[in-house]
C-alpha positions as CSV (number, residue, x, y, z in Angstrom):
1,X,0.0,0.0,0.0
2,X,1.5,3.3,-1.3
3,X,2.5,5.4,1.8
4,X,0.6,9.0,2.5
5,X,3.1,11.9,1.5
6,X,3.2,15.2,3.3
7,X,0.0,14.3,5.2
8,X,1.3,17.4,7.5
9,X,1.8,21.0,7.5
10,X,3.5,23.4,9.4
11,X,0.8,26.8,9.6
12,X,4.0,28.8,10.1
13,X,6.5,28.4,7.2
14,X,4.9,25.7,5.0
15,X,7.1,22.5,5.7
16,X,5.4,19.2,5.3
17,X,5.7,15.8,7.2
18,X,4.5,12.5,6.3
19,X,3.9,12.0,10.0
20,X,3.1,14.0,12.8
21,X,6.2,15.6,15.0
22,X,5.7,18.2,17.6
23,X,8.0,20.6,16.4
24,X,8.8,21.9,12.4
25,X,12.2,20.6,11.2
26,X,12.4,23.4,9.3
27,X,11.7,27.0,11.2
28,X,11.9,24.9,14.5
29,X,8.5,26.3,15.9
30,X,6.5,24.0,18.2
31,X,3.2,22.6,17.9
32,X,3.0,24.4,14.0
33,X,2.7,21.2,12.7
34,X,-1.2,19.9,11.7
35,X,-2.5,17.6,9.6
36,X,-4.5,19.0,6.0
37,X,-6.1,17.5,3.3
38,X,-4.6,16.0,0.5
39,X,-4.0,18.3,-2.6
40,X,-6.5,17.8,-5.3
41,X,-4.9,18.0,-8.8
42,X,-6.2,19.5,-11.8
43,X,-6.7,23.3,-12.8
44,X,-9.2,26.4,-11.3
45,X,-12.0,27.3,-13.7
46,X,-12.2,30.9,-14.3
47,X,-15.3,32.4,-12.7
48,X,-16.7,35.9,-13.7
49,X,-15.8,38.7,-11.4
50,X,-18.5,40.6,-9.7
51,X,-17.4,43.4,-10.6
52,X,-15.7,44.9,-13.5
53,X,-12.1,46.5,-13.2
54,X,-11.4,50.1,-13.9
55,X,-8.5,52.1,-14.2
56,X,-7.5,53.0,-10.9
57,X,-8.1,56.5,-11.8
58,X,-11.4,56.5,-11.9
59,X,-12.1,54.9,-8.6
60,X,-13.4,57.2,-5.9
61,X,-11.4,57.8,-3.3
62,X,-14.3,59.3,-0.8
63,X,-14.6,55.9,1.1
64,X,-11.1,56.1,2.7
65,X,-11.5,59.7,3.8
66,X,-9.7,59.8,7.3
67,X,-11.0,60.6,10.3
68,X,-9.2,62.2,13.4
69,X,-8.8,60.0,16.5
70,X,-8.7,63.1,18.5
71,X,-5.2,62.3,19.8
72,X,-2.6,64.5,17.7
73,X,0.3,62.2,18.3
74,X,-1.5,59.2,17.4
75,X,-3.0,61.1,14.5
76,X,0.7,61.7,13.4
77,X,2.2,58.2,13.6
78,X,-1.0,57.1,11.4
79,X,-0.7,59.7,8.7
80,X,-3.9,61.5,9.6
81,X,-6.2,59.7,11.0
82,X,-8.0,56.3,10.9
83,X,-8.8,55.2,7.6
84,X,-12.3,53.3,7.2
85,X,-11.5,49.6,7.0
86,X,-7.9,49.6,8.6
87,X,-7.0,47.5,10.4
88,X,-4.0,48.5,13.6
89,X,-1.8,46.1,15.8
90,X,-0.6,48.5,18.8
91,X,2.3,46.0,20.3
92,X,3.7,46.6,23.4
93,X,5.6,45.0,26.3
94,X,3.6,44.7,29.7
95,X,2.5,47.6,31.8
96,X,3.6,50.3,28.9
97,X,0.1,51.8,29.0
98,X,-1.7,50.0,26.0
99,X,-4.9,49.6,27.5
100,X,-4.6,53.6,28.6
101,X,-3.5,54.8,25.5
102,X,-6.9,52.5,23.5
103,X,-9.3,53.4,26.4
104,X,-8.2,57.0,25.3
105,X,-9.0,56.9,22.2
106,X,-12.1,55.2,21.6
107,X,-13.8,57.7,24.4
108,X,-12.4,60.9,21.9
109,X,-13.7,58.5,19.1
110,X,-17.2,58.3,20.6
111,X,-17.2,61.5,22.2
112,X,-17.3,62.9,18.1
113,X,-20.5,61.3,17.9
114,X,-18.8,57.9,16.5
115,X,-19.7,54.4,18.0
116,X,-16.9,52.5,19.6
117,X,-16.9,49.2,20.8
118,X,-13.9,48.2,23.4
119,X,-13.3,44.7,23.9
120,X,-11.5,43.2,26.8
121,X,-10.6,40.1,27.0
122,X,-7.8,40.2,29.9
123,X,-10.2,42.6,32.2
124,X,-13.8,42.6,33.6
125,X,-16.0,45.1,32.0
126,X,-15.9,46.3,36.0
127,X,-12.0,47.0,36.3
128,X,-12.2,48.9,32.3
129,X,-15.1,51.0,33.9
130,X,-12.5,52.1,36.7
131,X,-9.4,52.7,34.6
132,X,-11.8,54.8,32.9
133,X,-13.5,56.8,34.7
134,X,-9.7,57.7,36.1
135,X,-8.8,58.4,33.2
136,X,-11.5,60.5,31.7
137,X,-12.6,58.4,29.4
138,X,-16.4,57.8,30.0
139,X,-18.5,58.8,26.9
140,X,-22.1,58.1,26.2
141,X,-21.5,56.4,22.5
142,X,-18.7,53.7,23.8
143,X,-19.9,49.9,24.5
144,X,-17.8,47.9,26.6
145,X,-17.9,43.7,26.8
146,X,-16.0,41.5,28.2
147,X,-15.1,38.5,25.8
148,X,-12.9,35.7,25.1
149,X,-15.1,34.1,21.9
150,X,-14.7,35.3,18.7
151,X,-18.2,34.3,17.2
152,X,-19.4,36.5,20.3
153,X,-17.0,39.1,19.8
154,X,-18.4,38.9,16.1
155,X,-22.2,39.4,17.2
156,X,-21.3,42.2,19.1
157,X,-20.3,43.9,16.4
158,X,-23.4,42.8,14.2
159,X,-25.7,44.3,17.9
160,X,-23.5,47.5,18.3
161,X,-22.9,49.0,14.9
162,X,-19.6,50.6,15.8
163,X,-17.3,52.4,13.5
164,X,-14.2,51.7,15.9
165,X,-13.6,48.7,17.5
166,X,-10.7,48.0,20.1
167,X,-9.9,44.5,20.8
168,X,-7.5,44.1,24.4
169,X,-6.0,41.6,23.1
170,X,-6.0,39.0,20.3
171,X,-4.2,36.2,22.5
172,X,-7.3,36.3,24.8
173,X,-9.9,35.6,21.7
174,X,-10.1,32.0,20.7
175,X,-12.2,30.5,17.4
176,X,-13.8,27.3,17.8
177,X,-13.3,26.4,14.2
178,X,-9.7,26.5,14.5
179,X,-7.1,23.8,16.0
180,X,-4.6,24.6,19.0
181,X,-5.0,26.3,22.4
182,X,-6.0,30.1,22.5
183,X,-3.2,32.4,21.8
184,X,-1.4,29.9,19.8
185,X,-0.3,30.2,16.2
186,X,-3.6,29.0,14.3
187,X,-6.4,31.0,16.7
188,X,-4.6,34.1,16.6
189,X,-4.2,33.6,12.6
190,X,-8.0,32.8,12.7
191,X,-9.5,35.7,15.0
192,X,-7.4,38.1,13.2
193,X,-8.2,37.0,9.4
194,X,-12.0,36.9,10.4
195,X,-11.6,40.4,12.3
196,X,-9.7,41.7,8.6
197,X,-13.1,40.5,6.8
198,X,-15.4,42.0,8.6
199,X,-13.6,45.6,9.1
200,X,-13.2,46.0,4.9
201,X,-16.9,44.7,4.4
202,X,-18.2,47.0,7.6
203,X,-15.6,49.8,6.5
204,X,-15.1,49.8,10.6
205,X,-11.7,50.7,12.0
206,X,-10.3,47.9,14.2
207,X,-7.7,48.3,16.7
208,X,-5.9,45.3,18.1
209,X,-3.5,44.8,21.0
210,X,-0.6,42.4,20.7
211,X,1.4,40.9,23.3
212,X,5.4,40.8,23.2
213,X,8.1,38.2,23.6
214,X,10.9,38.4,25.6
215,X,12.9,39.5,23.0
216,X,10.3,42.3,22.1
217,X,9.3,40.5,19.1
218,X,5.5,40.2,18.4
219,X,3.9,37.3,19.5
220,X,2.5,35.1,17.4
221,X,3.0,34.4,13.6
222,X,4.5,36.4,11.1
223,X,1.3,35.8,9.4
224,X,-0.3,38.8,11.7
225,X,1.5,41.9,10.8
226,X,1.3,40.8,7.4
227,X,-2.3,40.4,7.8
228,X,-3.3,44.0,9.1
229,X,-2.8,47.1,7.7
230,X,-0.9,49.3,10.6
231,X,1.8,48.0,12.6
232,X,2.8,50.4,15.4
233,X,5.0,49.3,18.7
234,X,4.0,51.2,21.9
235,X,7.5,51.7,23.5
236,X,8.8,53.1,27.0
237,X,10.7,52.7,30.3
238,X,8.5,51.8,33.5
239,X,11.0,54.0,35.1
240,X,10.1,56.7,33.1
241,X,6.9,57.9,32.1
242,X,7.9,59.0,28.4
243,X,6.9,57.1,25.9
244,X,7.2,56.6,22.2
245,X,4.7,54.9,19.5
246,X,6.5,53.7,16.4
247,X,5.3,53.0,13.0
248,X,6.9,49.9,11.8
249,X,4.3,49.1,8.8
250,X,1.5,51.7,7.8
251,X,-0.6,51.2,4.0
252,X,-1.5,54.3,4.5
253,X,1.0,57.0,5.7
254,X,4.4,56.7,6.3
255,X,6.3,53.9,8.2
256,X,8.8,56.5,10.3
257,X,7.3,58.1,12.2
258,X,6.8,58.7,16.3
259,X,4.7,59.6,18.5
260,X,5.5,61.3,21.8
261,X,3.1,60.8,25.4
262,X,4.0,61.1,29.3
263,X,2.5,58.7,31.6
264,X,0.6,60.8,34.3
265,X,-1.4,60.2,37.0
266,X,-4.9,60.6,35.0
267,X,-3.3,58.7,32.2
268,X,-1.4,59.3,29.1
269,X,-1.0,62.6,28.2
270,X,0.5,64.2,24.4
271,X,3.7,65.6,24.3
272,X,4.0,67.7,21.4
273,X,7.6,69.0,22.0
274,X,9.4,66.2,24.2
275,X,13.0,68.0,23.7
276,X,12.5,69.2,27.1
277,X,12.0,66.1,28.7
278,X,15.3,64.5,27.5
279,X,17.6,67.8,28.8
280,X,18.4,69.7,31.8
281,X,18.6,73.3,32.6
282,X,21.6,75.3,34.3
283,X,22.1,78.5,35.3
284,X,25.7,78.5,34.6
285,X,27.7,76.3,32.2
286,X,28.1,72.6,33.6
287,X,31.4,70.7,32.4
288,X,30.9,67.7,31.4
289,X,27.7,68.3,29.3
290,X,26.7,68.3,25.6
291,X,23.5,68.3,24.1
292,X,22.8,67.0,20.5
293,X,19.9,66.1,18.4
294,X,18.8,62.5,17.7
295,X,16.2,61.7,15.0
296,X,13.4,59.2,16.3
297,X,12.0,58.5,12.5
298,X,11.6,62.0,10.9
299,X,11.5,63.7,14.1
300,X,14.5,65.7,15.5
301,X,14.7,65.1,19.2
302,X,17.6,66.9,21.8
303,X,18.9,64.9,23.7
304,X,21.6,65.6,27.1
305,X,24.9,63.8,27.0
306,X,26.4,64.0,30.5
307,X,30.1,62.7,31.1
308,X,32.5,62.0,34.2
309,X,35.8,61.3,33.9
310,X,37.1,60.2,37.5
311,X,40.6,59.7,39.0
312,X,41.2,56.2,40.0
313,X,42.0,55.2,43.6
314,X,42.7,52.1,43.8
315,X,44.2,48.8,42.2
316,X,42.8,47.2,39.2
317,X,41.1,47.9,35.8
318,X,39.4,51.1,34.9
319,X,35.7,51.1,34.9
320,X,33.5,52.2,31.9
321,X,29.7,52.6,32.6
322,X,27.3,54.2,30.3
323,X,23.5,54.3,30.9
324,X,20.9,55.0,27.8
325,X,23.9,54.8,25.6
326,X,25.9,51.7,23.5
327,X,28.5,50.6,25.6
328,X,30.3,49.5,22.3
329,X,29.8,53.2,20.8
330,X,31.3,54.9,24.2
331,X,34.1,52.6,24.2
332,X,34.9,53.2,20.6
333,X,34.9,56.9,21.2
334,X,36.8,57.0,24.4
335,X,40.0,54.9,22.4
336,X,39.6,57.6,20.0
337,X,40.0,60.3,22.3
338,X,43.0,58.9,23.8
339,X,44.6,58.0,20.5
340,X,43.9,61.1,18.6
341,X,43.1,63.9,20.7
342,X,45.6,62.8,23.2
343,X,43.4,62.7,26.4
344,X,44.7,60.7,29.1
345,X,42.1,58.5,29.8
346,X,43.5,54.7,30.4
347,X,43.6,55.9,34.4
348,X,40.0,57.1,34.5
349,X,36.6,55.8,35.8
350,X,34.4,57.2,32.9
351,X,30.8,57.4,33.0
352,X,28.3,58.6,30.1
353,X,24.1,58.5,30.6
354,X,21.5,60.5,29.4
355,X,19.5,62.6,30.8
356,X,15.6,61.8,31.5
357,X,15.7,57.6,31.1
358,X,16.5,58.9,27.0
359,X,17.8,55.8,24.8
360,X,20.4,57.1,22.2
361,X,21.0,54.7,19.2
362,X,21.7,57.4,16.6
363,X,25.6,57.4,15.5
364,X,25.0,61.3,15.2
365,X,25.7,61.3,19.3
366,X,29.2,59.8,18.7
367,X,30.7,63.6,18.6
368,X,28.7,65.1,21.8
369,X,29.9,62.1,24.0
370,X,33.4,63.3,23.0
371,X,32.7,66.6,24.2
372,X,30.8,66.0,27.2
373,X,33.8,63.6,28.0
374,X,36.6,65.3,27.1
375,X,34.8,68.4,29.4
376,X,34.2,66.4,32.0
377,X,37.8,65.0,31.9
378,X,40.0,69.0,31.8
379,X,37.0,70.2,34.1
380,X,36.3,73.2,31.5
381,X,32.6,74.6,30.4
382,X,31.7,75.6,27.5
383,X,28.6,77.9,26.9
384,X,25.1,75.2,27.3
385,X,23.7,77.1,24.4
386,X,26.4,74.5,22.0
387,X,25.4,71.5,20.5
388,X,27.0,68.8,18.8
389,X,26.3,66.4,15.7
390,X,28.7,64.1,13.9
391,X,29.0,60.1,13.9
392,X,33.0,59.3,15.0
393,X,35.8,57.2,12.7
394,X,38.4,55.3,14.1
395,X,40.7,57.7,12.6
396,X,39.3,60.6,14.8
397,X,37.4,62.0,11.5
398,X,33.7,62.3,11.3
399,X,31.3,61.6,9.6
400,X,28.1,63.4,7.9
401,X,24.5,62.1,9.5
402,X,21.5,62.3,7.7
403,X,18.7,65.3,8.3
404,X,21.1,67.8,8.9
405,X,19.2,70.6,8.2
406,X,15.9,69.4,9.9
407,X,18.0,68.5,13.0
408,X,19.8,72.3,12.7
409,X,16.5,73.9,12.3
410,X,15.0,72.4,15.6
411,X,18.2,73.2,17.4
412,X,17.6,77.2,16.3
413,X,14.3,76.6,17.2
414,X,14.9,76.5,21.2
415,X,17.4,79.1,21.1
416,X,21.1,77.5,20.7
417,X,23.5,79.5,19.5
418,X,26.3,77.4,18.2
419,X,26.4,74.2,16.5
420,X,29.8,71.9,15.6
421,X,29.4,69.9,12.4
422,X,31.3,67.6,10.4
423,X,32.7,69.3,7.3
424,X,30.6,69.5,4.2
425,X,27.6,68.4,5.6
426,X,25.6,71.1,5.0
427,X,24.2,73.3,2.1
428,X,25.6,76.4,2.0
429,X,22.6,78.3,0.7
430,X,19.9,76.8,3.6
431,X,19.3,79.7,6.4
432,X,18.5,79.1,9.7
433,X,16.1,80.7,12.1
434,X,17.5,83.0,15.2
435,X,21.4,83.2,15.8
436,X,22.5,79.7,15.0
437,X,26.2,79.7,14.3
438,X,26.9,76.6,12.3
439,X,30.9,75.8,12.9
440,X,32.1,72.4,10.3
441,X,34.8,70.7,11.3
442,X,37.3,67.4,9.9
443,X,38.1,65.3,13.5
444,X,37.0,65.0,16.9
445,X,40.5,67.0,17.6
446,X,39.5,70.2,15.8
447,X,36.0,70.1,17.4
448,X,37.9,70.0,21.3
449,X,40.0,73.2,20.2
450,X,36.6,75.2,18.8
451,X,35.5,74.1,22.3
452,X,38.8,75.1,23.8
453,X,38.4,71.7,25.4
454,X,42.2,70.3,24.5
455,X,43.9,72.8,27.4
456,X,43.6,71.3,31.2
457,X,41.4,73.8,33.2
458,X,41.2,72.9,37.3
459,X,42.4,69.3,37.5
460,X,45.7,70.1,36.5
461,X,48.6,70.0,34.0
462,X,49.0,65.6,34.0
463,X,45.4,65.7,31.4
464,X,47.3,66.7,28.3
């Protein structure tokens, strides 16, 4: 008797089994693997489409007219608005403020005379009612259930009407047409594709909350954020209340942008201009300090470099700690302040953070952690109206970053006076707002004489 081929498939990356195994041999996911029908050959017939198509500019573009969610961040991240029909995945990692941030907006979405619909399925409708009326967020046109069923889920929709609906989350909604446990690979592929369906027949705007692994990854298969239309991870600190959502895929706006909120005591509030929040104010000049200006998608963002630089008193290695930072980006930095500006450095405790739990990935900081080091190190200011831009080279040069201008044009913007470039980086025919001075120069060395930062101030002659 002829054996049964590929009698299995895994629902994640297509890999078939004769037999049953608990894990894929191929993307090495477990409990993927379930059993489907035998392929039928022979060709599709062609059917006659319902409806004819037209060239695409003839088809009205009316029905995906956005519509403001009432939150300006939010609104920015998207592009605009909520488009009819869309479809969202807000991702997050626990305690972030999700279910804040949702509760939010579908009580400014109701309170414009729009019907919302917020599903929970991690909360009682009781503990949602509290969290809201905390927040704010009661409104007359918003219908709260409690459900873990998606054909329930699906007739509250059909009862309701809505024209938003927020779904907390899609791990808590199960399908009993579909195989494995709820949350796993196959019900959260289910609930979402049957969620997709009915938001583009409906034209309603759905909303749904993912979970996050360990690794901040989405949970789930890759099969969801290919499935909806919006992708945005809800980022932040616990120890901090800013936070940050990101677009990572958007059909209809653009996919780098950010969104700025605080979390309060009444819940998340906007933050419009965050630049504040990630710098300090003196009344004199500080050494040891250097602002610059990170991009976070296309918006510029300052950002306070603090440095210390501190004798070492005992035996043993030197310590290097650096807080909201790359430890591999401050230790390339530091070797090339030693090497090529020639500051003594291999007998120093040095420490770099950031100022206001900020997280600084942009290589455009390279050049103001120089600074704010070699400052901190010849214990001599500079005047706090200076920032600094320019990613660092191993041979002390630097290097142009991208958005100059923008990130120039921000920096005039809140009053800075003087700005240290790299070297033709910028146009010479763009004017700046207010007094910006914009000084280009080659290395890091040229940038600590501007600075006057090469000469030893008050700790003494043994830093040259």
């Amino acid at each position: 008797m002829a054996r049964k081929q590929d009698a299995y498939r895994c629902g994640e990356c297509g890999w078939t089994s004769p037999v049953w195994v608990g894990r894929c041999g191929q993307c090495q996911t477990w409990g993927s693997v379930a059993e489907r029908d035998a392929p039928r050959p022979g060709s599709v017939a062609a059917h006659r489409p319902a409806a004819q198509a037209v060239p695409i500019a003839q088809v009205s573009a009316q029905a995906a007219d956005r519509r403001l969610t009432g939150i300006g961040e939010l609104d920015r991240v998207l592009g605009g608005g909520l488009v009819p029909g869309v479809v969202v995945l807000l991702a997050g990692e626990p305690g972030v403020g999700k279910s804040t941030l949702l509760l939010e907006v579908a009580a400014q979405w109701a309170r414009g005379g729009n019907r919302t619909l917020y599903i929970t399925g991690e909360e009682s409708a009781s503990q949602v009612r509290l969290r809201a009326e905390r927040t704010g967020a009661l409104a007359d046109e918003l219908y709260l259930a409690a459900e873990n069923d998606l054909g329930t889920v699906l007739g509250h929709i059909e009862q309701t009407a809505p024209t938003l609906m927020v779904l907390d989350s899609i791990q808590t909604v199960g399908a009993s047409q579909a195989d494995g446990i709820m949350g796993g690979s196959a019900q959260v592929r289910e609930v979402t594709a049957a969620l997709v369906r009915v938001a583009k027949t409906r034209g309603m705007a759905v909303v749904i909350v993912g979970h996050v692994t360990k690794d901040g990854a989405i949970a789930g298969p890759r099969t969801l954020e290919h499935l909806v239309d919006v992708v945005l991870n809800f980022e932040g600190d616990r120890h901090s209340g800013f936070r940050m959502v990101r677009a990572v895929k958007n059909r209809y706006g653009p996919s780098d942008e950010v969104g700025c909120f605080e979390m309060a005591e009444h819940g998340i509030v906007e933050v419009p201009d965050p630049s504040g929040l990630f710098t300090t104010r003196h009344d004199e000049p500080v050494p040891g300090t250097c602002v610059t200006v990170t991009m976070e998608g296309r918006r510029p963002l300052l950002a306070e470099v603090q440095g210390l630089a501190a004798a070492v008193r005992r035996e043993g290695p030197v310590r290097r700690v650096t807080n909201g930072v790359e430890f591999s980006r401050v230790s390339m930095v530091l070797a090339v302040l030693q090497s090529k500006a020639r500051l003594r450095l291999f007998d120093r405790d040095v420490y770099v953070s950031t100022v206001g739990g900020a997280r600084i990935t942009d290589p455009s900081a390279d050049l103001a952690v120089a600074i704010a080091v070699a400052s901190a190190l010849v214990d001599r200011n500079f005047p706090h109206k200076v920032l600094a831009l320019g990613e660092v080279g191993l041979a002390g040069d630097l290097r142009r970053v991208p958005g100059l201008e923008r990130r120039l044009v921000e920096a005039a913007r809140l009053g800075f006076e003087l700005a240290v470039v790299p070297a033709g980086s910028r146009d010479r025919g763009a004017r700046l707002p207010g007094r910006l001075e914009v000084v280009e120069v080659s290395s890091v060395a040229q940038a600590l004489g501007v600075l006057d930062l090469r000469r030893p101030g008050r700790a003494g002659d043994d830093e040259r």
